[in-house]
Structure formats: C-alpha cells, structure tokens
C-alpha atoms as one frame of an Amber mdcrd trajectory, in Angstrom:
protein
 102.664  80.012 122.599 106.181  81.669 123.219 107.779  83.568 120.692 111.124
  81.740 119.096 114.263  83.328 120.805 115.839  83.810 117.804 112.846  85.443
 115.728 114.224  89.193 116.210 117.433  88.506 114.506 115.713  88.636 111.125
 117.075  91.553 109.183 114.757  94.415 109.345 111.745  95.595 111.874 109.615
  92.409 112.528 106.000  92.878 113.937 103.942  89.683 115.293 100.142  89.480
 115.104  97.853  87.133 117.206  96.165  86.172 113.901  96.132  86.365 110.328
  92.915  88.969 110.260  94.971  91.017 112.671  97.921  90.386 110.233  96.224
  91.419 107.725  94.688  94.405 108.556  98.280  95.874 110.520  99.993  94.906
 106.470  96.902  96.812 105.235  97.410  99.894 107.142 101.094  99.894 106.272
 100.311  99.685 102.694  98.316 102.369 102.611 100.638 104.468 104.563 103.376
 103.538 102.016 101.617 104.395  98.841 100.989 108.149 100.215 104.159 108.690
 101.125 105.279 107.659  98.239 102.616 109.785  95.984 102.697 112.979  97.868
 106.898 112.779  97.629 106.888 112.261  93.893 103.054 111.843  92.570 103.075
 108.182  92.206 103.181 104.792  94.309 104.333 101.654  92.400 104.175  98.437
  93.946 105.064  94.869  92.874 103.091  92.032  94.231 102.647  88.684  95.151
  99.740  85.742  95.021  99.741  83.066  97.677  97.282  82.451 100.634  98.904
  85.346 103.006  98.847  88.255 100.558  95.254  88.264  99.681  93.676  89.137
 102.882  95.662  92.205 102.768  94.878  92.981  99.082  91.129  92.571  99.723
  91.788  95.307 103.203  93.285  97.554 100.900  90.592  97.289  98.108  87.741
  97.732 101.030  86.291 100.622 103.209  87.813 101.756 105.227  91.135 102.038
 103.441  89.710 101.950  99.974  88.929 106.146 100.353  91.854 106.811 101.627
  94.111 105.834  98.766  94.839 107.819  95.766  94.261 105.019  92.952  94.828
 106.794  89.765  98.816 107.367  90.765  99.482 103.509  91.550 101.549 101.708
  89.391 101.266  98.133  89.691 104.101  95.634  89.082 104.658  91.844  90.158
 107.331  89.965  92.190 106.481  86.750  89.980 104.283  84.973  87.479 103.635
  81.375  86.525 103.281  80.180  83.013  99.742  80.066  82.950  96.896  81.893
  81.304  96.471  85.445  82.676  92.414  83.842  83.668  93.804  81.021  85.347
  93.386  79.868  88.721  97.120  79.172  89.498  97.877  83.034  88.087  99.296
  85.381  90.055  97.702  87.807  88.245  94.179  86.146  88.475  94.701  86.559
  92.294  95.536  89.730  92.278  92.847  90.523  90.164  89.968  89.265  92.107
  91.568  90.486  95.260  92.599  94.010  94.319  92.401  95.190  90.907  88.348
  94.423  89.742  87.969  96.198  93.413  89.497  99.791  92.605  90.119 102.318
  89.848  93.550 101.818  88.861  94.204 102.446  85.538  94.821 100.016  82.775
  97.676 101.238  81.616  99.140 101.605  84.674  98.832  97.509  85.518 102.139
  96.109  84.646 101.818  92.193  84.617 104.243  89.063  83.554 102.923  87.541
  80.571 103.611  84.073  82.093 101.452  82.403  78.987 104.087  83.299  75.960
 105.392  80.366  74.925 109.561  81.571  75.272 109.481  82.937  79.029 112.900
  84.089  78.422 112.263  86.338  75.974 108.946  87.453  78.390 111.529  88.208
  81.240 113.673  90.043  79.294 110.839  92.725  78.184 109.481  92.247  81.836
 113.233  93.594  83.135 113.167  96.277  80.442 109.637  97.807  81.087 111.011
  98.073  84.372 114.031 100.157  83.417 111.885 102.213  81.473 108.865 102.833
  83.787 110.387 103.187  87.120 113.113 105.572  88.645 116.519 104.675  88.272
 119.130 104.474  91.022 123.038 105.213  90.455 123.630 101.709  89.414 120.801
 101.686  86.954 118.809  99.563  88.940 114.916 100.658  88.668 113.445 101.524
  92.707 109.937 100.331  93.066 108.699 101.989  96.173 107.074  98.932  97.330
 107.647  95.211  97.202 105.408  92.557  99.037 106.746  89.259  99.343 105.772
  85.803 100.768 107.882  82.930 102.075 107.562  79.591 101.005 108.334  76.499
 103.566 111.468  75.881 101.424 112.343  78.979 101.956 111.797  80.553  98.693
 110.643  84.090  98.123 108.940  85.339  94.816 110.266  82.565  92.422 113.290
  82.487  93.469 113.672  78.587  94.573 116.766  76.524  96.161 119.109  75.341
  93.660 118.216  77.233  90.271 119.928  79.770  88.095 117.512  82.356  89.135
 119.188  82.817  92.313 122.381  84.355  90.517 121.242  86.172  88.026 122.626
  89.788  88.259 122.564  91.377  85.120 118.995  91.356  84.506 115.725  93.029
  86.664 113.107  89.833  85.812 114.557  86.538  84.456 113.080  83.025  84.006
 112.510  80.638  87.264 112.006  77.231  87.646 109.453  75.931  90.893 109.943
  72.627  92.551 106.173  71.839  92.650 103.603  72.922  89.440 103.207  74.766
  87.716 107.411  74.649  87.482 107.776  77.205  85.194 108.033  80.833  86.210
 109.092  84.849  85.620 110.591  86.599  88.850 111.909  89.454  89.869 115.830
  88.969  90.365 117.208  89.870  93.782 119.211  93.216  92.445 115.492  94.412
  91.491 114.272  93.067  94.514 116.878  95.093  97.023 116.537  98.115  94.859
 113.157  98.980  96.273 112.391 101.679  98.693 110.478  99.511 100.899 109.698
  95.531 101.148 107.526  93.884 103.416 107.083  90.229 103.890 103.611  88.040
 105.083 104.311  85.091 106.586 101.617  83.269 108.266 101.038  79.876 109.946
 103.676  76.802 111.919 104.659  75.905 108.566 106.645  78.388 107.639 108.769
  78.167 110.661 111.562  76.082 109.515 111.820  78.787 106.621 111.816  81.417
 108.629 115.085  79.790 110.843 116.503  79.403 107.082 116.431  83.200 106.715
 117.931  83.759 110.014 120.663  81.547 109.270 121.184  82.701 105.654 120.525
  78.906 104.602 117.780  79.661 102.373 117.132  81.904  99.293 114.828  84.376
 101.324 117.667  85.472 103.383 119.262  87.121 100.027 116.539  89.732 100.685
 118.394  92.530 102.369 117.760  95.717 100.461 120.985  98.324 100.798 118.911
 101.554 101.709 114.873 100.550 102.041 113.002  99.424 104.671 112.578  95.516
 105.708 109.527  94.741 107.231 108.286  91.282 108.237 104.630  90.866 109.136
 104.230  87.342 110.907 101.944  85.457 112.757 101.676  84.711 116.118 102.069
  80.900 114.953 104.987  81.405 112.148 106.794  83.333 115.223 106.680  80.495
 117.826 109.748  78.459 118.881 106.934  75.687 119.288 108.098  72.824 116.190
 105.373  72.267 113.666 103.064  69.992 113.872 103.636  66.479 111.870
C-alpha cells in the first residue's frame, strides 16, 4: 500500500504508522512527552480532548503502565475540544468516553476536570461559560486568546474537526473561545471549541485512522474542508495517521 503523493503537504510534521496499535502507542508517547514539558516549564499541563474511535486507544496508553508512572497527574488540567447534548453518563458523551478511557484510570483531580455541560437545556448560554472558564483558567496570549498546551483532535470523513461541521455558523465564529455547533448526523446538537481557541494552543495533534478518512484528509490538503482551518500561528501541528488513512489507494465502496 503506497503512501498518497500528496500526503506530506499537510500543514505541520505528519508521522504514518503501520497500524492503529502502533498509532496509538507513537500518540501515547508524544502525549506524555508533551504534558512534562509543559509541567516542568510552568507546573502544569492542560489538555483539551476529543471522543471518537481513534482517540481512545491512546487515552487508555496513557492511563496504563508503562506511561501511567511516568506522568505527573495532579498538575493536568483537563479541557475538551467538543461535547454533545447528552447526559454527562451517556454513551454518545464525549465525556463518558473520556471517562472510561482516561479519567476513572488516573488521579487527576476533580477540580481540575473541566467538561462541556452538553445536557443544559440553552447550549448557548453553556458555551458562553465554557469560553469564559477558559479565559479565566488558562494563560492568556497578547490577543487575549487562552493557550492550552495541548489539543487532540480527530477528523471526520466530511472533513470536520471537533464540532466544527461544513456549512454552520460555528465555523466563523471569532469572538468567542467555545460556541454552539450543529452535527449533520445525531446527536446534532453540540458545544466546540472555536478555531481562534483552537490555533491558540501550544501544541495540536490530530488521529486519523482507517481508508475512510482519506477523502477528508485530501479536503485538508486542499483547504476544501473545515479541518484545514486548523493551522495554529506559533504551536506545533502534528498529524498521527495510519498506514491506511495515508494511502493514495481510493476507499473501498
């Protein structure tokens, strides 16, 4: 299986894996590497993540030996990219995922887990504190935007990154760190991080995984799709792919 031609004209450092374990366990390490930098620069590592089928392999590396003893838990700070409007104990909850994957896994404290309350019944309202606990919690660049140090992000087939979806208001929303989104497939109601928030970070990495996700993947490269908006001004871009999201081979169907 040959690698697409046009695969290392994504924006940022792209690294192919041979599978999604090996995937996986390369994001792991890279995590872990992040988050202490990050702590022993200025004593803490906050991250914002993701659900979805890629990013929980990695979670559940991170959460397990050997990488589990290498981290310094109580200085995380734990953000999300996006939430659906769901009960926190739902299956369809970002949270949820994150939850069983990481969180239940490791002591990080409490206080120091940050998620969007995707239940409340007036999400806009719920994005709006979302955006200002953000202002408040996290560093501040020049511009007033607040830097996470780390941001992991999937890629939907459409193209779509967090919940940030073709077509919707979301997309353009630059006054604001979180706002409301709107999914083309249920649950259609969402809170994401905006892309000003996004690109403020210090460091984001995106796991993209399987033949699916190669039209999306062109998309970025072409700037076509919302993914390619991703292109943070002075932060690292990493994309983790697999061996079959990287081929020039079409998918199959």
């Amino acid at each position: 299986m040959s690698e697409a031609p046009w695969i290392r004209q994504l924006a940022g450092e792209v690294r192919i894996h041979d599978s999604l374990t090996e995937l996986a366990g390369e994001a792991a390490a890279w995590i872990v590497s992040t988050a202490n930098a990050a702590t022993r620069q200025h004593g803490t590592f906050s991250i914002a993540l993701s659900g979805g089928h890629t990013p929980s392999p990695v979670l559940e590396k991170v959460a397990a030996e050997p990488l589990r003893s290498s981290l310094g838990w109580p200085s995380w700070r734990v953000y999300f990219a996006d939430e659906r409007a769901v009960r926190p104990d739902d299956p369809e909850s970002n949270y949820s995922l994150v939850r069983q994957t990481l969180l239940d896994r490791v002591p990080i404290p409490e206080n120091a887990i940050h998620r969007m309350e995707g239940e409340r019944p007036d999400l806009d309202a719920a994005a709006a504190e979302y955006s200002a606990l953000l202002a408040a919690t996290l560093p501040l660049l020049n511009g007033g935007a607040p830097r996470l140090d780390c941001i992991l992000l999937g890629l939907g087939e459409n193209g779509h990154t967090a919940s940030l979806f073709p077509g919707t208001e979301a997309l353009d929303v630059a006054d604001s760190w979180a706002t409301r989104g709107r999914a083309d497939y249920a649950p259609y109601d969402r809170i994401t991080l905006t892309f000003p928030a996004i690109n403020a970070a210090a460091s984001v990495a995106f796991l993209v995984a399987g033949a699916s996700k190669r039209a999306a993947l062109r998309g970025v490269v072409d700037g076509t799709v919302p993914a390619a908006r991703v292109r943070p001004s002075d932060a690292a871009l990493i994309w983790f792919l697999d061996r079959d999201a990287a081929s020039e081979e079409p998918a199959a169907g």
